[in-house]
C-alpha positions as CSV (number, residue, x, y, z in Angstrom):
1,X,46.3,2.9,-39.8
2,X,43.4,1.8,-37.8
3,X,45.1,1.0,-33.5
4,X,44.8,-2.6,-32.4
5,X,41.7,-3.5,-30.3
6,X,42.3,-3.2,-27.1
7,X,42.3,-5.9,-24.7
8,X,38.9,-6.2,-22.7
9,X,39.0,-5.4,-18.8
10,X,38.3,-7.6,-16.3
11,X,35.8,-7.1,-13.8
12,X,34.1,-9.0,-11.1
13,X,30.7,-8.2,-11.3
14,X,27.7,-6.0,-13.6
15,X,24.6,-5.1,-13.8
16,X,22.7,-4.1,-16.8
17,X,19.1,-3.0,-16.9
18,X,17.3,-2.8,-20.4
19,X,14.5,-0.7,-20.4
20,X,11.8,0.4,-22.5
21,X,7.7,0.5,-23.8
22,X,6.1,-2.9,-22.6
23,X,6.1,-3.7,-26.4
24,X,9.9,-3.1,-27.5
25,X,10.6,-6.6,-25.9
26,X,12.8,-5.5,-23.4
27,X,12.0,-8.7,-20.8
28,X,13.1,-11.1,-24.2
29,X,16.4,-8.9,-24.4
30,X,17.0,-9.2,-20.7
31,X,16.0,-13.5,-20.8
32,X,19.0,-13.5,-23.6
33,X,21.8,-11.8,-22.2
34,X,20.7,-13.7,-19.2
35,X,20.7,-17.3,-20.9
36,X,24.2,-16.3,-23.0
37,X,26.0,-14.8,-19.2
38,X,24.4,-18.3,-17.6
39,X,26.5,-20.7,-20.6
40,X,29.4,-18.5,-20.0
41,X,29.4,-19.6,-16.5
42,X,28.8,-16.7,-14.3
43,X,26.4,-16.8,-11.3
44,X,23.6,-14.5,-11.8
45,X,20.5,-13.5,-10.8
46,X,17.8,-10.9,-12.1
47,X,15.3,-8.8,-11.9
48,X,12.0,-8.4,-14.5
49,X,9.8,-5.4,-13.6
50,X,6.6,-5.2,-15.5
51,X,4.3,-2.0,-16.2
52,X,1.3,-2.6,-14.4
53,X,-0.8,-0.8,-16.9
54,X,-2.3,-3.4,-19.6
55,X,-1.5,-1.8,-22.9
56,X,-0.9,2.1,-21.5
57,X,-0.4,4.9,-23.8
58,X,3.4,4.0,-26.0
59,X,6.0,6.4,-24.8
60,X,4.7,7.2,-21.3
61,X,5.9,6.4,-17.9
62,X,3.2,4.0,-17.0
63,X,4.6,2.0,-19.9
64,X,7.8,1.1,-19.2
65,X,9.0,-2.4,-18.8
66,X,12.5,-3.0,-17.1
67,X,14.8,-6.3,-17.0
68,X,17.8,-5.6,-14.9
69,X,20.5,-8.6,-14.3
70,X,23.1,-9.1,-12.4
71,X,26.5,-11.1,-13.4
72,X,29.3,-11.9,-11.6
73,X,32.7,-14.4,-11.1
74,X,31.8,-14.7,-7.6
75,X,28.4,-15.1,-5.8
76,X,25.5,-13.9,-6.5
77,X,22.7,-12.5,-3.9
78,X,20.8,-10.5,-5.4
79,X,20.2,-8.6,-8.7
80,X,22.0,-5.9,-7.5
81,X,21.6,-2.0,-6.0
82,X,22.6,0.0,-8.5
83,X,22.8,-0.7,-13.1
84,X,26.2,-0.1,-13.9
85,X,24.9,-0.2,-17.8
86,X,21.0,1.3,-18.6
87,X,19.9,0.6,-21.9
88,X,16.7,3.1,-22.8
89,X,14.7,2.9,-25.7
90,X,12.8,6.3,-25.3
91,X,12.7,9.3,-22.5
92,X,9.7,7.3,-20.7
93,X,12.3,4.6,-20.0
94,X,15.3,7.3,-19.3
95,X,13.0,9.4,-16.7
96,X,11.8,6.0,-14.9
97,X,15.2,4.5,-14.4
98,X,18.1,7.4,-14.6
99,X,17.7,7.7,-10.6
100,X,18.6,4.0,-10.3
101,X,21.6,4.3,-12.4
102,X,25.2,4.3,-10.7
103,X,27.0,8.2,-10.8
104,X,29.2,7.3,-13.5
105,X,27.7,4.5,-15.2
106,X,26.7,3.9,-18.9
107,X,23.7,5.2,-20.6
108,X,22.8,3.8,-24.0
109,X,19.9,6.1,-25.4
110,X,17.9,5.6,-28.8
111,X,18.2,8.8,-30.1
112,X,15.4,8.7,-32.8
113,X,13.1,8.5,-30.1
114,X,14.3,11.4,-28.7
115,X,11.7,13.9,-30.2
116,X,9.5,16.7,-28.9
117,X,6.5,14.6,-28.6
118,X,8.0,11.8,-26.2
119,X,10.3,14.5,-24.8
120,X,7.0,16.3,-24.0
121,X,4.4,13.2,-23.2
122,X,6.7,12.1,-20.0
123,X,7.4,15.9,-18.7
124,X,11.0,16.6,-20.1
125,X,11.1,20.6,-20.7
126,X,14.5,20.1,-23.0
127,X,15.8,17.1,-24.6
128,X,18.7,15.5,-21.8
129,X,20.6,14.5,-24.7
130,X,21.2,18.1,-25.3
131,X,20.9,20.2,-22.0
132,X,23.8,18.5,-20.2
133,X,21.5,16.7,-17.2
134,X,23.3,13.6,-18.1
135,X,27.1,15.2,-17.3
136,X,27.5,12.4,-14.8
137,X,27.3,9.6,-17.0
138,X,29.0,8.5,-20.0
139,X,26.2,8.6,-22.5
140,X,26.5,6.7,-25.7
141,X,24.0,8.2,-28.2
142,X,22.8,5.6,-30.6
143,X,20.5,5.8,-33.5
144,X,19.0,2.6,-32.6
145,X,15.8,2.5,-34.2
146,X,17.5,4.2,-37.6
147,X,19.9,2.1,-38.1
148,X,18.1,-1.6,-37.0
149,X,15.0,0.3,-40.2
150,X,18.6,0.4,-42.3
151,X,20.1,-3.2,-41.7
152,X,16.6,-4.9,-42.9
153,X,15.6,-2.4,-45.3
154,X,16.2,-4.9,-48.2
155,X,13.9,-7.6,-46.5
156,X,10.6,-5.3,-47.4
157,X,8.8,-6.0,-43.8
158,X,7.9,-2.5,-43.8
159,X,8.8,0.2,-40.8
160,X,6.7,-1.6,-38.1
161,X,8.0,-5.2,-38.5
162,X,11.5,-3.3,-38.9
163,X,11.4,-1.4,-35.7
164,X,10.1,-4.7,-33.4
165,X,13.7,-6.1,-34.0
166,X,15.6,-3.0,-32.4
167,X,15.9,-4.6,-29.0
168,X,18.1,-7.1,-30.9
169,X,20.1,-4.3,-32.2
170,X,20.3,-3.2,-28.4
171,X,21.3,-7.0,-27.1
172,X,24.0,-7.4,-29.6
173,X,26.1,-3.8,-28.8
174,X,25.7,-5.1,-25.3
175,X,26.8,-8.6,-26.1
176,X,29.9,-7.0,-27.6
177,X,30.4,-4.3,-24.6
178,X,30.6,-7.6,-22.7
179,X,32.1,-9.6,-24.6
180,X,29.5,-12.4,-25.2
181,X,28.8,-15.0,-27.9
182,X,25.8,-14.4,-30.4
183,X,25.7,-18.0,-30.6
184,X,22.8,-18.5,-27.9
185,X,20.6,-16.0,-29.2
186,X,20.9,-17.2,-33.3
187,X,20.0,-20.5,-32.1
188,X,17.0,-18.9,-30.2
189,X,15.7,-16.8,-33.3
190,X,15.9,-20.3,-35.4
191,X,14.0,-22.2,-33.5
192,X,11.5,-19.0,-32.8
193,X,10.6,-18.1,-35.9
194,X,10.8,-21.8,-37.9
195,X,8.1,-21.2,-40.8
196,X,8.7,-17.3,-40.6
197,X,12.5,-16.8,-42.1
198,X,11.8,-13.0,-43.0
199,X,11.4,-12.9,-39.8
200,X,14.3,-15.1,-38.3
201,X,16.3,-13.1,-40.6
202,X,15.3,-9.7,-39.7
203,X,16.1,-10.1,-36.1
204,X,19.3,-11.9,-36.9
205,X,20.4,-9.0,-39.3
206,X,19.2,-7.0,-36.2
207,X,21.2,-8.7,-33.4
208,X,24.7,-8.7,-35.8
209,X,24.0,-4.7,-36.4
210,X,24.3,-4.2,-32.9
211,X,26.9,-6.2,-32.2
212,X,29.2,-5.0,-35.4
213,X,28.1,-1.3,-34.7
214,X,30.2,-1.4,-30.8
215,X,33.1,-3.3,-33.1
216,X,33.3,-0.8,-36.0
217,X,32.3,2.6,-34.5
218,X,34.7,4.2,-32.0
219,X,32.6,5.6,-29.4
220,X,33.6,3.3,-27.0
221,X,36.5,3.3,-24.8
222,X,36.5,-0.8,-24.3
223,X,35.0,-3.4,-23.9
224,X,34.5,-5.8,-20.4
225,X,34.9,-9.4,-19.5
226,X,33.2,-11.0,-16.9
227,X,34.9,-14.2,-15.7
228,X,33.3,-17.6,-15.1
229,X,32.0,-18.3,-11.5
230,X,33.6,-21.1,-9.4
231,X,30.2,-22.9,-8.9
232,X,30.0,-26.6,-7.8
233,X,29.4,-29.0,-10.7
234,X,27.0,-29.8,-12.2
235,X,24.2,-29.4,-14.7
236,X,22.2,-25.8,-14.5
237,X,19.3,-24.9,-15.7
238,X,18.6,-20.7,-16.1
239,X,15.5,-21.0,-14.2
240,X,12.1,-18.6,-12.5
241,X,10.8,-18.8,-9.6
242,X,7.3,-19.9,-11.0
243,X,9.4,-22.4,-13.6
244,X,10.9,-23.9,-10.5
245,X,7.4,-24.3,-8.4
246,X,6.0,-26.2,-11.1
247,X,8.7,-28.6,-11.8
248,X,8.5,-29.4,-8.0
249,X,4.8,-29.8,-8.2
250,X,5.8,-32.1,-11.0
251,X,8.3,-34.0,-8.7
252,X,6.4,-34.3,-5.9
253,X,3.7,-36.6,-8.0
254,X,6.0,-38.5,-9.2
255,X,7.7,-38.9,-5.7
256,X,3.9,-40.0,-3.8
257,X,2.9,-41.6,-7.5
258,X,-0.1,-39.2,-7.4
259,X,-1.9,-37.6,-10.5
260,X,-1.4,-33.8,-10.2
261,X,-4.2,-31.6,-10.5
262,X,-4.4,-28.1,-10.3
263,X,-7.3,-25.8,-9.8
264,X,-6.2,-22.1,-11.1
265,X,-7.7,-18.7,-12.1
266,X,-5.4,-16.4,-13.9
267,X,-4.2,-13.7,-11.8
268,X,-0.6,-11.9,-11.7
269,X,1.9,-12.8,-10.9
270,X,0.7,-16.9,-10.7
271,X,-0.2,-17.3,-13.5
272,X,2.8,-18.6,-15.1
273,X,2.9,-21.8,-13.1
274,X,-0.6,-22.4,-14.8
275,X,0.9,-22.1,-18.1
276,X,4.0,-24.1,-17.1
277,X,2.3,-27.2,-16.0
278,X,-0.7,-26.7,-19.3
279,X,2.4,-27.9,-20.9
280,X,3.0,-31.3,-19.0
281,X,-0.7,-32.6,-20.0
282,X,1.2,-35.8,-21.9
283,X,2.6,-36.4,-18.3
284,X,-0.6,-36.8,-16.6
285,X,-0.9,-33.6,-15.4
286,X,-4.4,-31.8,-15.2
287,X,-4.7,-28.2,-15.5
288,X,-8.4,-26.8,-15.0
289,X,-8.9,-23.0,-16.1
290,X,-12.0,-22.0,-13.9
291,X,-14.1,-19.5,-13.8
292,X,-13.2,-18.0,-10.4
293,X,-10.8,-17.8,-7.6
294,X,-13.6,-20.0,-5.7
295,X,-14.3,-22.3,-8.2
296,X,-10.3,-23.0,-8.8
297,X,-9.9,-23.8,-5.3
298,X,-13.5,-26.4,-4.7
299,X,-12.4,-28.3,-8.0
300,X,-8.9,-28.4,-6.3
301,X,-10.6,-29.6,-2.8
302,X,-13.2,-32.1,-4.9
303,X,-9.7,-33.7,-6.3
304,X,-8.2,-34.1,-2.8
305,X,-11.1,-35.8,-2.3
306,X,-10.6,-38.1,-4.5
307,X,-7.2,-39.0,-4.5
308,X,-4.9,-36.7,-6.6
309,X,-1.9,-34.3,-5.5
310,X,-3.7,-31.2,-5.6
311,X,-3.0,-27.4,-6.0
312,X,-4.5,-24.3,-6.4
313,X,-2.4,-21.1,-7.4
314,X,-3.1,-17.2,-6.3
315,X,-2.0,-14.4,-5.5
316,X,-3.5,-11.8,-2.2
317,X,-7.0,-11.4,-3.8
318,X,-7.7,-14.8,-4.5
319,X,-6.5,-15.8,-1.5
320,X,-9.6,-13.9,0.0
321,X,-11.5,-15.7,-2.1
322,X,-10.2,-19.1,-1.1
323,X,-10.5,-18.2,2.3
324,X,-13.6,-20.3,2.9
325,X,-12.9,-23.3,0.7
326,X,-9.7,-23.9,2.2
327,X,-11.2,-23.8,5.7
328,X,-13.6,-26.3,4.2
329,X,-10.4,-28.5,3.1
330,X,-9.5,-28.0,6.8
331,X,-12.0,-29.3,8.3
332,X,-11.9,-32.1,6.5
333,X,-8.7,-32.5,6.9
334,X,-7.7,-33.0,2.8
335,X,-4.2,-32.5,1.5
336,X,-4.1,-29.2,-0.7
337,X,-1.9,-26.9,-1.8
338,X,-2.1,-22.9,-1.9
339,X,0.4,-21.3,-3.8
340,X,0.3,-17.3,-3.1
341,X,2.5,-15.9,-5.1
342,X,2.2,-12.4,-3.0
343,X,2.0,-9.0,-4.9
344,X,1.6,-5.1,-3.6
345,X,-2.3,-4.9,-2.2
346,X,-4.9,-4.2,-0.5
347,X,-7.6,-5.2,-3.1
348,X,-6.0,-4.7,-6.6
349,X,-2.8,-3.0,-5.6
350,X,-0.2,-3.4,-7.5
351,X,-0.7,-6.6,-9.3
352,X,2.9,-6.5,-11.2
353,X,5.1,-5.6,-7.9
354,X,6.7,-7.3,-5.4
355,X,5.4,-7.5,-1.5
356,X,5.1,-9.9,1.8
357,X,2.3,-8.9,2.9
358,X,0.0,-11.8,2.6
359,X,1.6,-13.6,5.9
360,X,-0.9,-13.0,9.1
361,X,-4.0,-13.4,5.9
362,X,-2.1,-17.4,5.5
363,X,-1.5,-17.3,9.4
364,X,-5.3,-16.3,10.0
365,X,-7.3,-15.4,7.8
366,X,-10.3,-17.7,7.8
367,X,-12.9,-18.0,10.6
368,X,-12.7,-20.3,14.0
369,X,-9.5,-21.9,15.0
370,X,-8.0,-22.8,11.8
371,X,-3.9,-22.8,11.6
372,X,-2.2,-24.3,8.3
373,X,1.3,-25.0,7.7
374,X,3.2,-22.4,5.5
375,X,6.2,-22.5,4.0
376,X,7.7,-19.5,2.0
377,X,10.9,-20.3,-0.5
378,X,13.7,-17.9,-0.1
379,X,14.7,-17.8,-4.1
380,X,13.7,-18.7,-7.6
381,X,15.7,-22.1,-7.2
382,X,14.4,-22.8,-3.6
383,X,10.4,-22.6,-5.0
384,X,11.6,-26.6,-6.1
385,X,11.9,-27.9,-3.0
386,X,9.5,-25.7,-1.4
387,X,6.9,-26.7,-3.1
388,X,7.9,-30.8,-2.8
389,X,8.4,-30.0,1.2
390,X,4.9,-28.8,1.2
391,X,3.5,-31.6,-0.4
392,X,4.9,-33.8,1.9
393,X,3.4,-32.4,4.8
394,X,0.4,-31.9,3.3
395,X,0.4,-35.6,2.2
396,X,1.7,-37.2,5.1
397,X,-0.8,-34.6,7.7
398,X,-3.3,-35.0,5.6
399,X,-3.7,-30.7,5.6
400,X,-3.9,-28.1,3.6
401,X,-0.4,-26.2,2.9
402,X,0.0,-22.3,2.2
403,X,3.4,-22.0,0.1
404,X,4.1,-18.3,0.0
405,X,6.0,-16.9,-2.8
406,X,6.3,-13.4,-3.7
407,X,6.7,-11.8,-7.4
408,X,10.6,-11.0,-6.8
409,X,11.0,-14.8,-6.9
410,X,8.6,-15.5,-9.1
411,X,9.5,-13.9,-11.6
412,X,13.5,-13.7,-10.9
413,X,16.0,-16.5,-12.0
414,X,19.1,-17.3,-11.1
415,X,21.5,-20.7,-11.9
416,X,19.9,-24.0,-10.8
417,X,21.2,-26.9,-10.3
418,X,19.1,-30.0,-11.8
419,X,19.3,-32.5,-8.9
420,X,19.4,-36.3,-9.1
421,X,16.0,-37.2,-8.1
422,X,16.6,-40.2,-6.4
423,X,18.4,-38.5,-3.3
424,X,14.8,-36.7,-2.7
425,X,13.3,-39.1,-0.5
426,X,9.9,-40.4,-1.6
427,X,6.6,-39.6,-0.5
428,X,4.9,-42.5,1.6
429,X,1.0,-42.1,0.8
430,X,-1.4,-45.2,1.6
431,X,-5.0,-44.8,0.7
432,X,-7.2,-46.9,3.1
433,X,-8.7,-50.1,1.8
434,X,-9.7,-52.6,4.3
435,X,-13.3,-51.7,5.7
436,X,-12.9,-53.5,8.4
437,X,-10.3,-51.5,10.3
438,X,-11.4,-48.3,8.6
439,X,-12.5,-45.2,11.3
440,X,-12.7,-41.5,8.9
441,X,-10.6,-39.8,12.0
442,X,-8.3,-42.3,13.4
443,X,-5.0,-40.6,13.3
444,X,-1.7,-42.0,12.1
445,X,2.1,-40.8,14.0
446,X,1.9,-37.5,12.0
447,X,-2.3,-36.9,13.3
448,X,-2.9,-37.6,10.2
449,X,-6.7,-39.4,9.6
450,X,-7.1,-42.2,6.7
451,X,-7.4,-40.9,3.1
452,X,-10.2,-42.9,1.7
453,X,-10.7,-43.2,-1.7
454,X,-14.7,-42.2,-2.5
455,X,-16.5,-45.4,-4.2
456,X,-14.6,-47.9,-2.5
457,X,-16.7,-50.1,-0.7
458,X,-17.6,-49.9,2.8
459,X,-15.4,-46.9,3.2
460,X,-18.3,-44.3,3.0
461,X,-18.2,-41.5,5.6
462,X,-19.6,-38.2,6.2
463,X,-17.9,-35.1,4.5
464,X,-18.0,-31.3,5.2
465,X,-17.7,-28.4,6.8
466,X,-19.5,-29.1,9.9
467,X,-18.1,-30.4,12.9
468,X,-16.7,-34.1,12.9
469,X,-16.2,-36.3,16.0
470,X,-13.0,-37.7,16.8
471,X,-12.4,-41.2,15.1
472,X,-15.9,-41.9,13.9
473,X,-16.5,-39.0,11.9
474,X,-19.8,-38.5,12.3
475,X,-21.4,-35.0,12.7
476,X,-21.0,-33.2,16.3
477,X,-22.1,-30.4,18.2
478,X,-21.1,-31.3,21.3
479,X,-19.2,-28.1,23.3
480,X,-16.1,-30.4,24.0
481,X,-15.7,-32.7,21.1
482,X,-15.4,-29.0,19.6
483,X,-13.0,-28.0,22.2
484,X,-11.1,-31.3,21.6
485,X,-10.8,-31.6,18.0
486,X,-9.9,-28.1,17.6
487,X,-6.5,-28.6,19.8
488,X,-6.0,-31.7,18.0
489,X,-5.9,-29.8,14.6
490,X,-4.0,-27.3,16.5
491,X,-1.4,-30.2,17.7
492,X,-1.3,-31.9,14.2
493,X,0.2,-28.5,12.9
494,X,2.3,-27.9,15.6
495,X,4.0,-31.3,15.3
496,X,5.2,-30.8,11.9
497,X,7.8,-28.7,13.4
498,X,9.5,-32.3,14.8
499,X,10.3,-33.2,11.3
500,X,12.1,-30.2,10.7
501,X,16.2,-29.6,10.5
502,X,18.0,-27.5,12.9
503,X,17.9,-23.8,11.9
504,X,21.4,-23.1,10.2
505,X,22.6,-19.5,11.1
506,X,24.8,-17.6,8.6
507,X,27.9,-16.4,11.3
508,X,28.1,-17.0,15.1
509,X,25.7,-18.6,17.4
510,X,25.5,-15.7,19.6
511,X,26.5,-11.8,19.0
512,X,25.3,-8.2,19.3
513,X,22.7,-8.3,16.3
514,X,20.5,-11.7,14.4
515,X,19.1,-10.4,11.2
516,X,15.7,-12.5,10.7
517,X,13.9,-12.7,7.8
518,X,11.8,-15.1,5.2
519,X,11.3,-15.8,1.7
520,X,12.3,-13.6,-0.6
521,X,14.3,-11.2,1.2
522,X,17.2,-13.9,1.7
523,X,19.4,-12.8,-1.1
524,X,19.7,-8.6,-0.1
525,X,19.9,-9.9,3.9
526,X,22.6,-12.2,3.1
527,X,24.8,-9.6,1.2
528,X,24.2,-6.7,4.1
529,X,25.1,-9.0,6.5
530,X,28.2,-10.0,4.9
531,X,29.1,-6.8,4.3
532,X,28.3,-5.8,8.1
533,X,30.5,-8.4,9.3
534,X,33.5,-7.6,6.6
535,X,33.3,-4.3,8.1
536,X,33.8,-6.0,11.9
537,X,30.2,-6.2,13.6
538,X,29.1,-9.1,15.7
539,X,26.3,-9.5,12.9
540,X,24.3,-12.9,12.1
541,X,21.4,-14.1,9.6
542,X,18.5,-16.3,10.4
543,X,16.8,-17.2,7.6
544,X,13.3,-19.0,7.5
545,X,11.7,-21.2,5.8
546,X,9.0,-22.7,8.1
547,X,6.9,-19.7,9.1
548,X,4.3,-21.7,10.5
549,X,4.8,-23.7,13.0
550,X,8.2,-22.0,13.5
551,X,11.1,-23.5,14.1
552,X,11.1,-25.4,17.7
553,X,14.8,-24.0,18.3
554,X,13.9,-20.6,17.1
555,X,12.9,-19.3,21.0
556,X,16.8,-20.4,22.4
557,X,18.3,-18.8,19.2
558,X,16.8,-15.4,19.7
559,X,18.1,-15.6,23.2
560,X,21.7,-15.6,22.0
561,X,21.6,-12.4,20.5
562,X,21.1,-8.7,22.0
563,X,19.2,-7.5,19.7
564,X,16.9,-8.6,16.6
565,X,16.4,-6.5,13.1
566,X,13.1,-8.2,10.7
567,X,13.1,-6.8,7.3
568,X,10.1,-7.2,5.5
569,X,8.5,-6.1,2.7
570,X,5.3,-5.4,4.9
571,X,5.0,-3.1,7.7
572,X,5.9,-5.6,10.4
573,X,3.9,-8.9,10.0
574,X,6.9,-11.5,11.2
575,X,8.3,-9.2,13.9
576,X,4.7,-8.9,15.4
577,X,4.2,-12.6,15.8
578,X,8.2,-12.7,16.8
579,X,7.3,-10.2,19.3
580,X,4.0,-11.6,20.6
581,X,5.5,-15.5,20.7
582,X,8.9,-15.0,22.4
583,X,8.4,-11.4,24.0
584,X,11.5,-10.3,21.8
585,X,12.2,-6.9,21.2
586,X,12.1,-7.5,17.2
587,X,12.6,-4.4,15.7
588,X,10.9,-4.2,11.9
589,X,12.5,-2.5,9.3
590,X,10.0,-2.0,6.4
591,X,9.7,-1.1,2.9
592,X,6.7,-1.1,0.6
593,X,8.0,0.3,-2.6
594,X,6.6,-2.7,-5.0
595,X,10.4,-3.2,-5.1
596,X,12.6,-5.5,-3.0
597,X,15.3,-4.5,-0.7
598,X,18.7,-3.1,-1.7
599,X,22.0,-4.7,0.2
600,X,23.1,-1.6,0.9
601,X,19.6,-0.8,3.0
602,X,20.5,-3.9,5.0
603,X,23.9,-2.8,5.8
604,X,22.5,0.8,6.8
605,X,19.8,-0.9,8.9
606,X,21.9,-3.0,10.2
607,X,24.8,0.2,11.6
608,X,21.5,2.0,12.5
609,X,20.4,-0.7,15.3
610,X,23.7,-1.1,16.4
611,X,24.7,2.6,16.4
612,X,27.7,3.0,14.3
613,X,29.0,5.0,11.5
């Protein structure tokens, strides 16, 4: 007689990494356990990690493609430090991930990949699955690839089409370790493959193999539930950081009643907010494809000029190659947004990894005297209003904004909440009409100058990089209408700090240690801080958004504290200008890995300023 199922256990909180080649669709397997744990109501967040290789050799280590996510019944920071669960689709996958992988956590290995020529192609002298390397985990051996060629057979698609559907095999035994509905994912594959139902049907086979295999074959001790988050109500959308940027792109024309334009060049990892708003052309949006970094960012500049909402996208390289087009946009004082989404660098880098270290190029890298606000979002939810706070200021200043991203947020996602747009204030923007009161640099309360609409008569004026004159606009060289109108771009920057909120600080107002940071390191700083303070330190975060100008109460915040820690993901770009502005000892704690900070390197950081166990 076959024993009852066993109740699943509850647990708070997991994290699951798929991982496998770049084409075994492990970043699709990872979107649809996320999507299916997001209906079910837990808070989440994740992690995609691509190969940076473009099509590298299958089976080898510069191939592999990772997804991990995090799910939880409580809050979520972070996509967490450690997989409890990693699912590998070859040795590649196994060799590149197995240090990552909790002591005692859950390996899920396809076995038919498992032969001497992948065993030998990534460096394993004996097959793990047989020399006892993996004693300290509990291994679950799984003829993945076999049995997914076996549950299709029938549908003739041959071996390759057969073998493309085994990460659907791989979702479904985890959708049943976890105790998840197959509903999500069905209703994906339908609407995927409409006019191919082979193919609908091969993955749905697939997905059900999977699931049925952890159901029928007793390998496993359990299975796990995850409870449902207590998360204010509402209506959530799983969304990217990218997804997120260009919805509040999106929002913010509609908010000013502006056509939005944007000016792009494909480059990783940006390029998805291209694509997102290519989508929106039935909306009025207008995507241009150009040639170059330089050419994306003057067609961007021309359409300033002439009246639209308008953004360029990047990432470190092409911001070098803006570098003199937005300078020109300075100088004539246009709105414009740059969006760097930052990557690992110098030069190429590493285009598919994370990094911060694009802040002192926003802060100044161009010629002559030439600041620009700068805003940097600290998660994939925040990019929203990032994105419509820097259009704002750009609007209203008439400026150029730099909106710094990073490819952790990018390309993370976490549980968003859609808001009710008419609690977002609008955007006030007046185009000068009347000729007879119009003067190219008069300056409104924000020293702002008129926007003037080219062709509308008797509003001509002079345009370019060269010097202007204060209020007329005409062409100067004189040594102190320089001097002047260089402080007064100076001052026009610096008063956009007035508008801003007061800086909220996570804990006390004064203590031993302030944790400082930006963008996307919020979520790991937030949960080592929490943890420090658990454990009974005088520990608090400071979290910004505005990086430039800064935050007018930063300077008496820092003063409230003994000492100051600045992770970055840099070698110490923030705690330099921290250092240099308020003569705080700001001590940097840096990482340039291409991956973002764990919590429990906070929390160690953290003990390690403050000298404790």
């Amino acid at each position: 007689m076959q024993a009852a199922p066993q109740a699943p256990e509850t647990v708070e909180s997991v994290v699951i990494r798929f991982a496998g080649d770049s084409g075994d669709g492990m970043q699709l397997t990872g979107t649809q356990f996320t999507e299916t744990s997001a209906l079910a109501g837990n808070d989440l967040a994740t992690f995609p990690d691509f190969p940076a290789e473009i099509r590298a050799p299958a089976g080898s280590l510069a191939g592999v493609s990772g997804f991990q996510v995090h799910i939880s019944s409580n809050e979520v920071f972070t996509p967490g430090d450690e997989p409890d669960v990693l699912v590998a689709m070859n040795p590649a996958a196994l060799k590149a991930n197995l240090r990552d992988l909790k002591k005692g956590g859950t390996l899920i290995l396809d076995t038919d990949q498992f032969n001497d020529k992948n065993l030998t192609r990534v460096g394993y002298a004996s097959n793990p699955l047989e020399d006892g390397s993996l004693s300290n985990y509990h291994v679950h051996k799984v003829d993945i690839s076999g049995i997914t060629i076996k549950s299709i057979e029938e549908l003739g698609l041959g071996q390759r089409a057969a073998v493309r559907c085994k990460n659907f095999f791989a979702l479904g035994l985890v959708y049943w370790m976890y105790n998840r509905t197959l509903d999500h994912t069905l209703g994906w594959i339908d609407a995927k493959f409409p006019g191919k139902p082979e193919v609908a049907d091969a993955n749905r086979r697939a997905l059900k193999a999977g699931y049925h295999y952890g159901e029928t074959v007793e390998v496993f001790a359990h299975t796990y539930s995850v409870a449902q988050a207590e998360i204010e109500p509402g209506v959530y959308k799983n969304m990217s950081g990218n997804e997120a940027l260009a919805l509040g792109l999106m929002a913010a024309a509609e908010l000013s009643g502006l056509d939005l334009f944007l000016g792009s060049y494909p480059i990783t990892p940006a390029s998805d907010i291209l694509h997102a708003l290519s989508r929106h052309k039935h909306m009025g949006v207008r995507t241009f494809q150009a040639e170059d970094e330089i050419a994306a960012a003057a067609a961007a500049v021309g359409a300033a000029f002439a009246g639209s909402l308008a953004v360029t996208t990047t990432s470190g390289p092409g911001m070098l190659l803006k570098a003199e087009t937005i300078n020109l946009a300075l100088m004539m004082e246009l709105p414009l947004l740059i969006i760097d989404v930052q990557r690992g660098g110098p030069s190429t880098g590493l285009p598919t990894k994370t990094e911060q270290s694009d802040l002192l190029m926003a802060m100044y890298g161009r010629n002559g005297e030439s600041p620009i606000p700068i805003i940097a979002p600290r998660s994939p939810g925040d990019c929203f209003y990032a994105a419509v706070e820097a259009a704002r200021i750009a609007l209203e200043s008439m400026t150029p904004v730099i909106l710094l991203s990073d490819g952790y947020i990018a390309n993370g996602a976490e549980p968003w909440k859609i808001p009710d747009m008419s609690k977002i204030a609008p955007i006030a923007v007046k185009f000068h009409t009347d000729p007879s009161t119009f003067k190219p640099y008069a300056r409104n309360e924000f020293l702002g100058r008129p926007w003037a609409i080219p062709g509308t008569p008797g509003l001509e004026h002079r345009i370019g990089g060269l010097e202007k004159e204060n209020v007329s606009g005409n062409v100067s060289y004189t040594p102190e209408n320089h001097d002047f109108m260089s402080r007064l771009r100076a001052e026009k920057v610096q008063k956009v700090a007035d508008r801003y909120q007061p800086s909220e600080l996570y804990g006390d107002a004064s203590g031993d240690l302030l944790v400082l940071g930006w963008g996307g390191t919020f979520g790991a700083i937030r949960a080592g801080v929490k943890t420090a303070r658990e454990a009974g330190l005088k520990v608090s975060q400071l979290h910004l958004r505005n990086m430039n100008p800064l935050p007018n109460d930063l300077g008496d915040i820092l003063k409230q504290f003994k000492r100051v820690l600045v992770p970055e993901l840099n070698l110490g770009q923030l705690s330099q200008i921290v250092r240099a502005r308020y003569l705080v000892d700001a001590k940097p704690y840096t990482k340039m890995q291409g991956k973002p900070f764990k919590e429990i390197e906070i929390f160690h950081a953290i003990k390690a300023v403050l000298e404790v166990n």
